[in-house]
N, C-alpha and C positions, 0 to 999 in steps of 0.2 A: 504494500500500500504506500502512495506517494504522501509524502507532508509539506503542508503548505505554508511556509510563514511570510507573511507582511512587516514591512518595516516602515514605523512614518517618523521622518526625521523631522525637526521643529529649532527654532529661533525666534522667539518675539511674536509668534501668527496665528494669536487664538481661532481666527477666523477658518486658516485654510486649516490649521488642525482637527477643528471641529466638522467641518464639509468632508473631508479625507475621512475623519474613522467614522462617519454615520455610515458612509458607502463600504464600509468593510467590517464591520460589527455584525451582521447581519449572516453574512455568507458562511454557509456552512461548508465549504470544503475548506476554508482557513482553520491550520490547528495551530496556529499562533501569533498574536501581531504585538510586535516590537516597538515601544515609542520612544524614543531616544531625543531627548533635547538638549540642545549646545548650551546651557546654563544662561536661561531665557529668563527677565523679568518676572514670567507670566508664568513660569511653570504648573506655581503652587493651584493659580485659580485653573490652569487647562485642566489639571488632571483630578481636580475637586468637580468638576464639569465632566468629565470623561468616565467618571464612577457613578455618579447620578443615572447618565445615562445605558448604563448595563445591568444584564437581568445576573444574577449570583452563576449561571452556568456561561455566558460570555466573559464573565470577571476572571473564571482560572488558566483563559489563555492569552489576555493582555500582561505583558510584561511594560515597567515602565523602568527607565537611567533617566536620569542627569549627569553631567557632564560636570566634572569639580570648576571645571575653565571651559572660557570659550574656544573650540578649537576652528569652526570655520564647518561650511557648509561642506567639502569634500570631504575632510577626517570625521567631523558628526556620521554622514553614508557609513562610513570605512568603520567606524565603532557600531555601530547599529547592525552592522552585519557579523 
């Protein structure tokens, strides 16, 4: 059987973070999605917002980092993976 994970990288964009994982919370051949933020202002409230919106059996395969420092949008990818 193939496993599927997602990765949503993030810096400062509650907005496109929010658009990005409503379109993948849902799908069920994802068995994992990865959110990984570059040590973003917003973190705290994205992911206060990102737990609201999941039911308890979506919550055990979202993983969430923060980044101690900002590293830049290509090392954020590159750590996410």
């Amino acid at each position: 059987m193939t496993s599927v994970s997602i990765t949503i990288t993030t810096y400062n964009s509650i907005a496109f973070f929010i658009e990005s994982f409503i379109n993948v919370i849902d799908l069920d051949e994802i068995d994992e999605i990865i959110i990984n933020d570059d040590n973003s202002d917003d973190y705290d409230e994205m992911i206060e917002l990102a737990k609201k919106m999941l039911s308890h059996k979506q919550y055990k395969k979202i993983r969430f980092y923060k980044n101690k420092v900002n590293l830049g949008a290509y090392r954020n990818k590159i750590e996410a993976i």
